[in-house]
C-alpha positions as CSV (number, residue, x, y, z in Angstrom):
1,X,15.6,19.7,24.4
2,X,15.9,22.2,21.6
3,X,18.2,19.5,19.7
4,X,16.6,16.7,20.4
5,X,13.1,18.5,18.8
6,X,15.5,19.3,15.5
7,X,16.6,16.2,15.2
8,X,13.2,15.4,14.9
9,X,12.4,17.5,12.1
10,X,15.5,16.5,10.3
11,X,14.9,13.1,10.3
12,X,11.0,13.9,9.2
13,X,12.7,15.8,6.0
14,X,14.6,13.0,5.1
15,X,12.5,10.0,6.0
16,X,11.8,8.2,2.8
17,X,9.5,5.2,5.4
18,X,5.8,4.8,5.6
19,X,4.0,7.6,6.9
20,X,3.4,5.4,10.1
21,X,6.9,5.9,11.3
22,X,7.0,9.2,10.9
23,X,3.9,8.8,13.6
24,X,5.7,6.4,16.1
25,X,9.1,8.9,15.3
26,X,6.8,12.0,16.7
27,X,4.9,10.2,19.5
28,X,8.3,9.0,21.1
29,X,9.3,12.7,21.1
30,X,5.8,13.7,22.5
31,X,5.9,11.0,25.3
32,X,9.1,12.3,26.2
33,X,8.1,16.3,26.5
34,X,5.3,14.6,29.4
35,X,7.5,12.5,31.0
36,X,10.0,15.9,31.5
37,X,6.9,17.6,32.6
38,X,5.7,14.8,35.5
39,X,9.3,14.4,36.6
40,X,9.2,18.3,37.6
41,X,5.6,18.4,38.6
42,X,7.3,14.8,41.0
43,X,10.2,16.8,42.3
44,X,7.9,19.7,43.3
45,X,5.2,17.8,44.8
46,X,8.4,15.7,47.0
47,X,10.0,19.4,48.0
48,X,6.6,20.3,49.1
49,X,6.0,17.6,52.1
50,X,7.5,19.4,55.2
51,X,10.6,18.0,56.7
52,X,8.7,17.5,60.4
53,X,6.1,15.5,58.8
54,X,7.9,12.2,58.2
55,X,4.8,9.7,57.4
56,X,3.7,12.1,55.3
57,X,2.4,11.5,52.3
58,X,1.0,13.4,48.8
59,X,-2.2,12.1,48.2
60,X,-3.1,14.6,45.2
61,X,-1.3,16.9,42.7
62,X,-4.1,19.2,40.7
63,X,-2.8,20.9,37.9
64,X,-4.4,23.0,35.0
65,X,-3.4,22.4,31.5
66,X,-4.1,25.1,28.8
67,X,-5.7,23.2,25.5
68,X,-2.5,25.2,23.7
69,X,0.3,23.9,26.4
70,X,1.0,20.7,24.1
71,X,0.2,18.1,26.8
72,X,-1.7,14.9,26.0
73,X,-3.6,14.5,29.4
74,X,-3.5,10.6,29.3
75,X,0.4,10.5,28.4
76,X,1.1,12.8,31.5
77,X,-0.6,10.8,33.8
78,X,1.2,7.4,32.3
79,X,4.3,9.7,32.8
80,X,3.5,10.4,36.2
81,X,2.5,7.1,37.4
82,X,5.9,5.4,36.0
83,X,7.9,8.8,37.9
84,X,6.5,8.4,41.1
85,X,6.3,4.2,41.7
86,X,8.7,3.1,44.7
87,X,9.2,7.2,45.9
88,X,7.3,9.0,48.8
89,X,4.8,9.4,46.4
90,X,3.6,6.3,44.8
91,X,-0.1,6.0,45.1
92,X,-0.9,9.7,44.5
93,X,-3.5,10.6,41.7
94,X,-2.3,13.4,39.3
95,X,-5.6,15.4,38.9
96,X,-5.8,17.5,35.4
97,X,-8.2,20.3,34.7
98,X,-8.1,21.3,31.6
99,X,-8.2,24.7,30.1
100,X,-10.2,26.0,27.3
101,X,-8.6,28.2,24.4
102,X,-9.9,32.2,25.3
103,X,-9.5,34.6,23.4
104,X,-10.4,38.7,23.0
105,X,-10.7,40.4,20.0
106,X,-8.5,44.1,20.2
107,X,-10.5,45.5,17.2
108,X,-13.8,45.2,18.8
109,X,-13.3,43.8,22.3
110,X,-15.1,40.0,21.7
111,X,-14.4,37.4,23.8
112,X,-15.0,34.0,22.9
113,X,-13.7,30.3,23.4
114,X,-11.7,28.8,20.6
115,X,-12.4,25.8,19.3
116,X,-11.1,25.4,16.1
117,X,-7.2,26.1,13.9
118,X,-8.2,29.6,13.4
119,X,-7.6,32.3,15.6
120,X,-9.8,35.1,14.0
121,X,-12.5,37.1,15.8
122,X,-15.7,35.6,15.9
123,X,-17.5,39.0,15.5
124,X,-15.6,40.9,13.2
125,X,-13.2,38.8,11.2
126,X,-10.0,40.3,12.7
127,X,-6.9,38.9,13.5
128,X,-5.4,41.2,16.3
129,X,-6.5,39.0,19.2
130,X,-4.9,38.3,22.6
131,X,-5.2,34.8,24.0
132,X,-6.3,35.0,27.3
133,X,-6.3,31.6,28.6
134,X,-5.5,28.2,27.1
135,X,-1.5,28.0,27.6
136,X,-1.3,26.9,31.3
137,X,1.0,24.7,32.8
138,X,0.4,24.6,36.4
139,X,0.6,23.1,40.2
140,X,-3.2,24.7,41.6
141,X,-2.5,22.4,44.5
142,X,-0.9,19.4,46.6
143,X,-2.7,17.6,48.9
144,X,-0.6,16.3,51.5
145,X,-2.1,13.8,54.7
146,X,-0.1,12.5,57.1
147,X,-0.4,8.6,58.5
């Protein structure tokens, strides 16, 4: 992955085409970091149906997604959909919570949600904050039923 995400920023230095290549270039190279991400959220949600149920079937797979984990909601469900079609788990809904940016100020203890580029205390103007929430990337449940 860590080549492939180079290459990407190679061929950006170099590209002398319209800025709306360089657009399709980086949403091909998003696409791909979901469709990595629903093909492992797939293979645990599969490993996770026990063997002595064999009409089971996932019905479910709620996950929570921090705002700073890089995933476009609507591109990891397309992902997920395309994954699971003709498996054990075709049909099930990929539920996504999503997580706001939280952050605590070490100066003067703040807490606040973040909602804009600029991760500086609200209160105090400081910069020495610790992000408490907002880079999840993960499986809260899979609901399995049995026909």
């Amino acid at each position: 992955m860590q080549k492939q995400s180079e290459a990407v920023f190679c061929t950006l230095r170099r590209c002398k085409k319209p800025l709306r290549s360089v657009f399709a270039l980086l949403s091909g190279f998003i696409k791909m970091h979901e469709m990595g991400i629903a093909m492992q959220v797939a293979e645990i949600a599969t490993a996770s149906i026990p063997e002595d149920m064999q009409d089971a079937r996932v019905e479910r797979v709620n996950i929570k997604v921090g705002k700073l984990a890089a995933v476009v909601p609507e591109s990891l469900r397309f992902c997920f959909e395309v994954v699971i079609k003709d498996t054990r788990l075709d049909g099930a809904e990929l539920r996504i919570e999503e997580i706001p940016v939280v952050a605590r100020c070490r100066e003067c203890d703040t807490e606040w949600t973040v909602t804009g580029p600029v991760f500086r205390c609200e209160k105090c103007d400081s910069g020495s904050i610790e992000v408490l929430s907002g880079q999840e990337l993960d499986i809260e449940s899979i609901e399995i039923t049995e026909d």
